[in-house]
C-alpha positions as CSV (number, residue, x, y, z in Angstrom):
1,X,-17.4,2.5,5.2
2,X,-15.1,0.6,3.0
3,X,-13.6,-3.3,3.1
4,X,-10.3,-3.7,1.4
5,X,-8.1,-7.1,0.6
6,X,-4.3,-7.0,-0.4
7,X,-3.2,-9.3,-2.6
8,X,-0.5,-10.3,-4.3
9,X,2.7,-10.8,-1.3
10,X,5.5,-13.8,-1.5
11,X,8.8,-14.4,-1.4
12,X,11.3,-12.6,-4.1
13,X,14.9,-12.4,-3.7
14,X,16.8,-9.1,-3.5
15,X,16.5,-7.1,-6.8
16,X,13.2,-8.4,-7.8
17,X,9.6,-7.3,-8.0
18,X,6.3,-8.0,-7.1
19,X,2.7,-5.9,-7.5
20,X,0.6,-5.8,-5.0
21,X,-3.5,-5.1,-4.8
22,X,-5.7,-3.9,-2.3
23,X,-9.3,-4.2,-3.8
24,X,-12.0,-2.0,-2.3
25,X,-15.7,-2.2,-1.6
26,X,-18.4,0.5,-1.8
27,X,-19.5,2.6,-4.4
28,X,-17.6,5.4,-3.0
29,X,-14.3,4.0,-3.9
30,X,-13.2,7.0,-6.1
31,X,-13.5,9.5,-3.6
32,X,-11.2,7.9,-0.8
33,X,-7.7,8.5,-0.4
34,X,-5.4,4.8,-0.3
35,X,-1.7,4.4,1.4
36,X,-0.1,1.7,1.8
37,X,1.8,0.9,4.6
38,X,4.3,-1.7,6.6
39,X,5.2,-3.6,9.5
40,X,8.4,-5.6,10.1
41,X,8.1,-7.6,13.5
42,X,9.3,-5.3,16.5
43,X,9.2,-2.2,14.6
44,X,6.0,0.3,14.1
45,X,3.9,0.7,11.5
46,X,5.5,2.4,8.9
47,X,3.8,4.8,5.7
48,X,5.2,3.6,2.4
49,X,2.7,6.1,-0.2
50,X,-0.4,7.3,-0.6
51,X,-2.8,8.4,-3.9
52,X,-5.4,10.8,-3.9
53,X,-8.7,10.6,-5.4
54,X,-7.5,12.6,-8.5
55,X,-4.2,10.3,-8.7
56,X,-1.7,12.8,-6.7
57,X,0.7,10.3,-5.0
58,X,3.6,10.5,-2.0
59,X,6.1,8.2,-1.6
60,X,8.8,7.8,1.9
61,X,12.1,8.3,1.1
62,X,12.8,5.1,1.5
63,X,10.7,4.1,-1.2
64,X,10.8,6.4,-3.6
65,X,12.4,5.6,-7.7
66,X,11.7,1.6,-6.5
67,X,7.9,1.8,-5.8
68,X,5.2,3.2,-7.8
69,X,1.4,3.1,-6.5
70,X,-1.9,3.5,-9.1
71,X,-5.7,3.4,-9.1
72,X,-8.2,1.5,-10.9
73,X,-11.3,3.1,-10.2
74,X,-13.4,1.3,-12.6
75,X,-12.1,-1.6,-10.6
76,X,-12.2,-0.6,-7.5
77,X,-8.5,-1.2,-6.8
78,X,-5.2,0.2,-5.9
79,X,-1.7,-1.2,-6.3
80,X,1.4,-0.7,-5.5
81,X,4.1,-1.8,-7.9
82,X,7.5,-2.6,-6.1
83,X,10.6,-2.9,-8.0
84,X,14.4,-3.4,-6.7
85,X,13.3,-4.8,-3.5
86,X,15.6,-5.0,-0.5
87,X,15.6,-7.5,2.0
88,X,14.2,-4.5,4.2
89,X,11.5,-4.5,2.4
90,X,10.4,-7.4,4.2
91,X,7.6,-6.6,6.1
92,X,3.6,-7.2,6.2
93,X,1.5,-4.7,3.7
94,X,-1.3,-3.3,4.4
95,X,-4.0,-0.9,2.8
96,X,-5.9,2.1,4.3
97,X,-8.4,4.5,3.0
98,X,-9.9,7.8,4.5
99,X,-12.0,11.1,2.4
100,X,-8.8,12.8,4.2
101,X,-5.8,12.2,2.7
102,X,-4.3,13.8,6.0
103,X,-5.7,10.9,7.8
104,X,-3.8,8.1,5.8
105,X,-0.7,9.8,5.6
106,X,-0.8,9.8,9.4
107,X,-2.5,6.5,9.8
108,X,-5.3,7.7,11.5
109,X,-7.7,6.1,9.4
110,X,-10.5,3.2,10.6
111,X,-10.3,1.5,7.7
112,X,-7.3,-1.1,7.1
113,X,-6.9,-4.3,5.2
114,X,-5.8,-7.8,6.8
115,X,-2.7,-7.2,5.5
116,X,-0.5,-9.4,2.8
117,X,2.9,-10.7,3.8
118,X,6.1,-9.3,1.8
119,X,9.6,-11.1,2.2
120,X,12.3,-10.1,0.5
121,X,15.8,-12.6,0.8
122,X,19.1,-12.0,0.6
């Protein structure tokens, strides 16, 4: 099993950036899969990217040229580095981690962070 904490949400106007971290427990760290995903309130749970254990990533469309996710394995963290954020953007973040990188693309993983609040204005 694995415990993971984002980090690093706030507000930032339209155009802006902001990193965020999801730091993982475990010695085992470097053989999961992370994704990141979001949640605006009254829509689903949506996958933003997802980095393998050898540093393969996937982005979403919607996503992709603006946000850029890494791996500190020494640290035991991920981030995901979000540039030219739009105001829908705005959404809770949240890390996962499976051995199957399947799993977190579908978000069928157990194993999900509390989450770290993102709001992007106008």
């Amino acid at each position: 099993q694995v415990q993971l904490v984002e980090s690093g949400g706030g507000l930032v106007q339209a155009g802006g950036s902001l990193r965020l971290s999801c730091a993982a427990s475990g010695r085992t760290f470097s053989r999961y899969a992370m994704g990141w995903f979001r949640q605006a309130p009254g829509k689903e749970r949506e996958f933003v990217t997802v980095i393998s254990w050898s540093g393969g990533t996937y982005y979403a469309d919607s996503v992709k040229g603006r946000f850029t996710v890494t791996r500190d394995n020494a640290k035991n963290t991920v981030y995901l580095q979000m540039n030219s954020l739009k105001p829908e953007d705005t959404a809770a973040y949240y890390c996962a981690a499976d051995f199957d990188l399947r799993k977190v693309i579908r978000g069928e993983t157990d194993f999900w962070g509390q989450g770290t609040q993102v709001t992007v204005s106008s």
